[in-house]
C-alpha positions, -999 to +999 in steps of 0.1 A: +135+248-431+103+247-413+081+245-443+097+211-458+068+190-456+044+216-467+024+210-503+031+246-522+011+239-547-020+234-523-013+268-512-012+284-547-043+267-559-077+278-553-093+265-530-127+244-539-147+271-521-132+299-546-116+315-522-082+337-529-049+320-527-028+316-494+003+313-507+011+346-487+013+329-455+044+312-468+061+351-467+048+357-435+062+331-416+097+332-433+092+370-420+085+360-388+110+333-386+137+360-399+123+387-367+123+359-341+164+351-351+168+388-353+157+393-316+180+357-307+207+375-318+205+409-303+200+391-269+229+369-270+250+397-278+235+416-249+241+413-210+214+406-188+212+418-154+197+390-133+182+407-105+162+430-128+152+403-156+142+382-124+120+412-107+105+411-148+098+380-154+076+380-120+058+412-127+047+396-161+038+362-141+019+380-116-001+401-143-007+372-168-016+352-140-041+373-114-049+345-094-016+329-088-004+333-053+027+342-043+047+315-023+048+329+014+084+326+026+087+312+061+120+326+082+147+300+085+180+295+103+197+303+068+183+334+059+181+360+091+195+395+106+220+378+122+236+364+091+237+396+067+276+397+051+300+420+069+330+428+056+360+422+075+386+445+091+424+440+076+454+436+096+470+468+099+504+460+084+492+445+058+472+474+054+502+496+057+522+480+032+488+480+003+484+520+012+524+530+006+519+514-025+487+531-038+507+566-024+537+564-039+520+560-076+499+593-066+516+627-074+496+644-047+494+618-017+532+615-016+536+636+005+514+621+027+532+603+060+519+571+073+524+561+109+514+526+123+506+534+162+500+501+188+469+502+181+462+522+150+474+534+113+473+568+110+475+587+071+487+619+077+475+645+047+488+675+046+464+705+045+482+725+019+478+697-005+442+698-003+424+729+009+436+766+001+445+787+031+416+795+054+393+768+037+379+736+040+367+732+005+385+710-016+409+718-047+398+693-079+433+677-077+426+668-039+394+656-049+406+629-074+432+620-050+409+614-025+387+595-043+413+572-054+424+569-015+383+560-008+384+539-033+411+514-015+392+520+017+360+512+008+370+476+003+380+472+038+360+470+071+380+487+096+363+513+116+379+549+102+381+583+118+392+621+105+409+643+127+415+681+118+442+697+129+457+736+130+489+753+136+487+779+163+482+812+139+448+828+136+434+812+101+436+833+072+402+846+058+371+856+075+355+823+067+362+809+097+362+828+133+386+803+149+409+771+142+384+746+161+357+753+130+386+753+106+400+723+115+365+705+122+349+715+088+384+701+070+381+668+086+342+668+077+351+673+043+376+646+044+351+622+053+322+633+028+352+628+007+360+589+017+319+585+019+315+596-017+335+572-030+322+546-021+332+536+016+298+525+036+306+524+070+304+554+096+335+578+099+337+598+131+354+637+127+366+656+148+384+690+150+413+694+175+425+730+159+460+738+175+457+712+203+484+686+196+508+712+182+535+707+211+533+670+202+553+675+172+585+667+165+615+693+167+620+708+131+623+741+111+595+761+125+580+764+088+579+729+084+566+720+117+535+746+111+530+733+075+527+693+098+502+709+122+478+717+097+473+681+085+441+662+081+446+624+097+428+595+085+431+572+114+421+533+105+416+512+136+424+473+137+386+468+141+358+467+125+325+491+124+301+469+143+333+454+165 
């Protein structure tokens, strides 16, 4: 205890001036004592985010002490634009083989295709799965799905872009006049899409409507019109600021 050494009685007694007894301060302390472990505890069972206990601890120095001056921070060779952390771009393959994984566990993105070009890997989406005919707003299932797609490419630092595409048939609805807004507003929701979830980089859309519908291969007409109106995700082997 922190009271061994002190004389109780002496504290009960009167003192020789008459005054009252102070044998209450004995209570007080032991109160005290009981609030400060109290407090101990709740903070050691607590997590403390650094940055913001830092950023407190200053604003209390800097009000309980007006007249201290801040050190002034001089630039050095350590600490300058030039060295700011930028995340590196992933070699496509190994890429490739990380996204196959994450889409076959994913009900909706299994039907997605994946294509490794020369010089790019391209995540073909089909439309159907994700907007409603004549629409470029997303269903709630595609939305979860694409956040958990953004949430793999966030980590990485390659450069992405979102391409729209159509088949050749007039959309359906009268939201959109032809297939270039169609297919452009798709791929720009595509990217709001990856951005939301976290990935910081710039993503470039575009909208190529029917343009790269001979480019496909020879199938069942149905199937090959159901292809055409795909959104790609197109990952390049470089990064943003390459």
């Amino acid at each position: 205890m922190l009271y061994d050494d002190w004389d109780y009685e002496d504290l009960s007694a009167p003192t020789d001036s008459g005054r009252s007894s102070q044998a209450w301060l004995v209570t007080f302390t032991d109160l005290v004592s009981l609030m400060l472990t109290f407090f101990v505890l709740l903070f050691s069972m607590s997590s403390v985010n650094v940055d913001r206990w830092e950023e407190m601890t200053d604003t209390l120095s800097q009000s309980l002490n007006p007249t201290k001056t801040p050190p002034i921070l001089t630039p050095t060779a350590e600490f300058n634009v030039g060295t700011i952390f930028r995340r590196q771009a992933i070699n496509l393959d190994y890429l490739q083989g990380i996204i196959e994984e994450t889409v076959s566990h994913d009900e909706t993105l299994r039907e997605a295709q994946l294509i490794r070009m020369e010089d790019r890997l391209v995540v073909a989406l089909p439309g159907d799965i994700l907007f409603r005919p004549g629409q470029a707003i997303m269903t709630g299932q595609a939305r979860q799905t694409m956040f958990a797609l953004g949430g793999l490419l966030r980590n990485i630092g390659n450069r992405i872009g979102v391409n729209g595409h159509s088949d050749p048939g007039p959309p359906a609805g009268a939201a959109y006049a032809s297939n270039w807004e169609l297919s452009m507003a798709r791929a720009v929701a595509v990217a709001n899409a990856l951005r939301r979830s976290g990935y910081g980089d710039e993503i470039s859309a575009y909208g190529f409507s029917d343009s790269r519908y001979t480019e496909l291969p020879d199938m069942e007409e149905e199937d090959r019109r159901a292809l055409a109106r795909r959104v790609d995700i197109v990952i390049m082997p470089a990064g943003g600021g390459d």
